[in-house]
N, C-alpha and C positions, 0 to 999 in steps of 0.2 A: 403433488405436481403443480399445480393452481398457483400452490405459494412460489416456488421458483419461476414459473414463468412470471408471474407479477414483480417479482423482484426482477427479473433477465428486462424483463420492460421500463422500470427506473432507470438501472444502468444504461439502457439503452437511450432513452430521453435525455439522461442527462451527460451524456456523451455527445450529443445531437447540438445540445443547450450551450456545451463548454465551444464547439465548434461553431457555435453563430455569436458569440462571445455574450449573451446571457446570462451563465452559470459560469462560475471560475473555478477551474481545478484545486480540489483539496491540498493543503502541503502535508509533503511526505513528513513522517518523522526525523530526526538528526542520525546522520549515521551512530554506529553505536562500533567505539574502538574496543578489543577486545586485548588484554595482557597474558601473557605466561607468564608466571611468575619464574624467577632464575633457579628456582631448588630444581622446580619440576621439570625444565631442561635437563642441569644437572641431573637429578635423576633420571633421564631417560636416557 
């Protein structure tokens, strides 16, 4: 329990940090496009 409230407490500071402009929000990852391929329509 210790270790998630110490973590719950990071995120918390540094939510704090990004909102006094301090710390700069991480960037997300790149959307990720996903395909069907045409058989597997076809098939369905």
């Amino acid at each position: 329990m210790e270790i998630a409230k110490v973590e719950a407490l990071g995120y918390v500071n540094r939510i704090h940090d990004i909102k006094l402009g301090i710390q700069t929000a991480p960037r997300h990852a790149e959307a990720f496009v996903t395909q069907v391929p045409d058989d597997y329509t076809n098939f369905m």
